[in-house]
C-alpha positions as CSV (number, residue, x, y, z in Angstrom):
1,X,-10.7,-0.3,5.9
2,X,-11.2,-3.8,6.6
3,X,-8.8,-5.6,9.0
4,X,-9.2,-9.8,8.7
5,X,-6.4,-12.5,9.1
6,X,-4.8,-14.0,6.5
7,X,-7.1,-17.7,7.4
8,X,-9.9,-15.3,6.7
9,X,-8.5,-14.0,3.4
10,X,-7.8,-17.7,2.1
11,X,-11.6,-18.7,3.1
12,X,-12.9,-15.5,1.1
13,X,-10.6,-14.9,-1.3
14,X,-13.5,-14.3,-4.2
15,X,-15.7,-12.4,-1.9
16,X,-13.1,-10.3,-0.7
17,X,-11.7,-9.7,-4.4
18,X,-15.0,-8.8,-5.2
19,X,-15.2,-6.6,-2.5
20,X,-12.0,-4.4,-3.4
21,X,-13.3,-4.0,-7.2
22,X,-16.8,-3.6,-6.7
23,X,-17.0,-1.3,-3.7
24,X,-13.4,0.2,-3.3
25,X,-12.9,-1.7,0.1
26,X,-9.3,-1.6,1.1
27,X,-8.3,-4.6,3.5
28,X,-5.5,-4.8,6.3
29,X,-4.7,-8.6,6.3
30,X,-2.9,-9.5,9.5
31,X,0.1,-12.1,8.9
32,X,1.0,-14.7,11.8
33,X,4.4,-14.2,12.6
34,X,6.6,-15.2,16.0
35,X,7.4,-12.4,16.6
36,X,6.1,-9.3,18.8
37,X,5.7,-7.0,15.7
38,X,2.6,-7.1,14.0
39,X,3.0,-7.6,10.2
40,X,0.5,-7.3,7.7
41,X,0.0,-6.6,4.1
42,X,-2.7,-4.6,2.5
43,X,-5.6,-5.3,-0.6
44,X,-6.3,-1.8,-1.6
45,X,-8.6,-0.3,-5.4
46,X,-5.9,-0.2,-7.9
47,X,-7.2,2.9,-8.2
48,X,-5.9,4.0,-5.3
49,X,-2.3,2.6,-6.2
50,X,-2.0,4.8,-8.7
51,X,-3.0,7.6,-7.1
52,X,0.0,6.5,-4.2
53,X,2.0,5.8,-6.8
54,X,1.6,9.4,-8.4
55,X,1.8,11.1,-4.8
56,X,5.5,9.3,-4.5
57,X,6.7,10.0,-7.5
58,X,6.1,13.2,-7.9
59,X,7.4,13.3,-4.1
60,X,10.5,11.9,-5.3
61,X,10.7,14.3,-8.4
62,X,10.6,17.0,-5.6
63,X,13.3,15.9,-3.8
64,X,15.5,16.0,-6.6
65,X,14.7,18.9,-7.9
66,X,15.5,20.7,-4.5
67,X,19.3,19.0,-3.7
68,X,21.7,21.4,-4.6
69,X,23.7,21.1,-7.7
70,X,26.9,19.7,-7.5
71,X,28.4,21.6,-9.6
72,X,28.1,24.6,-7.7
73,X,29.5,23.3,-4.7
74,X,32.9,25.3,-4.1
């Protein structure tokens, strides 16, 4: 993972695009903010996304499945 701020992310936009889809680079770009909490948003292989998005889906599948029914609930 790449971390670069988000000046650096508007000056190499193509580069950095080219980056992710050729070589599977994920990027950490770093937001200016006022306040004390760092804030940042993240490039990643869409690839990847679906793999995350598969992982939390199926985690959310889980958590259904397991709450107790209802209907049995005396």
């Amino acid at each position: 993972m790449k971390t670069i701020t988000a000046a650096q992310f508007e000056q190499d936009f193509e580069a950095i695009i080219d980056d992710v889809a050729q070589n599977k680079t994920t990027y950490k770009i770093l937001l200016s903010t006022d306040s004390d909490q760092e804030q940042a948003v993240m490039v990643i292989p869409y690839e990847e996304y679906e793999y995350l998005q598969d992982v939390y889906t199926d985690s959310l599948n889980l958590k259904e499945q397991s709450k107790p029914n209802q209907d049995t609930i005396l």
